[in-house]
C-alpha positions in Angstrom: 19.6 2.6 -8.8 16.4 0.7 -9.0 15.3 -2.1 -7.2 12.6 -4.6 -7.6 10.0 -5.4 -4.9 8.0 -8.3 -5.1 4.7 -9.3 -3.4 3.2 -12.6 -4.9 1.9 -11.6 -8.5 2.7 -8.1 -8.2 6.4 -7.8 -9.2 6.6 -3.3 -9.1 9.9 -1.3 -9.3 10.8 1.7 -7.5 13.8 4.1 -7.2 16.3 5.1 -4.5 18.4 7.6 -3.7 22.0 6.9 -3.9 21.9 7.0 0.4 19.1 4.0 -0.8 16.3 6.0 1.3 12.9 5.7 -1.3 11.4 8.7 -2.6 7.7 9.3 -1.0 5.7 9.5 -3.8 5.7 7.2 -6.6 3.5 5.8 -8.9 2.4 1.8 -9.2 4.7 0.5 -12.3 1.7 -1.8 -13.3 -1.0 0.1 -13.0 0.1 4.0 -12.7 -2.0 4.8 -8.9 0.0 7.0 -6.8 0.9 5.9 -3.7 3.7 6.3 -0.7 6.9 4.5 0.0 7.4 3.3 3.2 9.4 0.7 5.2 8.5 -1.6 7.2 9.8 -2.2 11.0 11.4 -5.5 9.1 13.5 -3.1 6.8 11.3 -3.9 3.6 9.7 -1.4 1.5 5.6 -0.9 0.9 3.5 1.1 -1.0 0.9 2.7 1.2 -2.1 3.9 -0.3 -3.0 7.9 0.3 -5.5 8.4 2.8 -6.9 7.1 5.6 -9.8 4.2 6.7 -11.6 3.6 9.8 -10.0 0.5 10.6 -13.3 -1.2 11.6 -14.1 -1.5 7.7 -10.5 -2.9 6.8 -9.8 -6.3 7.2 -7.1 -7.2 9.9 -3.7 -7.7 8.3 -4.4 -4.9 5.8 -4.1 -2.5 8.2 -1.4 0.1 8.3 0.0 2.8 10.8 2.5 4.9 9.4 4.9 6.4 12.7 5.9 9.5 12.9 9.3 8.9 11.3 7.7 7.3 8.1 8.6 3.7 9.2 5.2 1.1 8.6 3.8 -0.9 11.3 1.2 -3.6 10.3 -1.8 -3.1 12.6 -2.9 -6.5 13.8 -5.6 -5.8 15.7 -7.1 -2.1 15.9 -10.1 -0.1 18.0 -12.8 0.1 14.9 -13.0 3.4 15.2 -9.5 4.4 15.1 -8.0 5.2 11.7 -5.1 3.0 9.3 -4.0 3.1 6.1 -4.1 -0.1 3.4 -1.0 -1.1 1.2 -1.1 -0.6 -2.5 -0.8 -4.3 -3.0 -4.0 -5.3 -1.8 -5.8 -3.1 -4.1 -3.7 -2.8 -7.2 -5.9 -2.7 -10.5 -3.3 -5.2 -12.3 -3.5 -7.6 -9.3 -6.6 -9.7 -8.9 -9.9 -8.2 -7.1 -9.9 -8.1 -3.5 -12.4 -11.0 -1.6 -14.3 -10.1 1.2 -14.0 -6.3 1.8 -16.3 -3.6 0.1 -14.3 -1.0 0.9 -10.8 -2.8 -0.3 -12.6 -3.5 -3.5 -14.3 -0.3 -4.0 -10.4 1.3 -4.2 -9.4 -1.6 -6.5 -11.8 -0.5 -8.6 -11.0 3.0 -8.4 -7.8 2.2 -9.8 -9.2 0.2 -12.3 -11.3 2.9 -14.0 -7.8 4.4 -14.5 -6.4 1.6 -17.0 -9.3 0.7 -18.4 
């Protein structure tokens, strides 16, 4: 079964399981960067980026936790030095560039070398 998730101009599919749990890995289906399905604490899904940020050089609102029984929780506020994760969304290549954070951008560009 495959369902469609939809964050405002990036429309990306993913698969489930027949139990409807999401496979970990996946790849973007707009602009092939691997990243992690998780859900969210509201039952939604999100691709997480691989990796980890200090979360002093993320933006707040862009920065992710993932628990230890894969559920994401949206980091409001954060200790700079502590670490989070950032969702595929905000830095997807086929999306538009990210405003405001070097280090946001920097991955968005990574990903665009990919599909250029």
């Amino acid at each position: 079964m495959t369902c469609a998730v939809r964050r405002p101009g990036i429309p990306l599919q993913k698969a489930r399981s027949s139990d409807g749990a999401a496979p970990g890995s996946a790849a973007c289906g707009r602009c092939g960067a691997r990243a992690e399905w998780h859900r969210t604490v509201r039952g939604r899904w999100i691709m997480i980026e691989p990796g980890e940020l200090r979360a002093g050089v993320v933006p707040a609102g862009s920065r992710w936790r993932v628990a230890g029984d894969g559920t994401a929780v949206n980091l409001r506020s954060a200790v700079p030095s502590d670490t989070c994760r950032v969702s595929h969304f905000d830095v997807c290549a086929a999306g538009p560039e990210p405003v405001g954070s070097p280090v946001l951008l920097a991955l968005w560009r990574g990903h665009a070398r990919r599909i250029a």
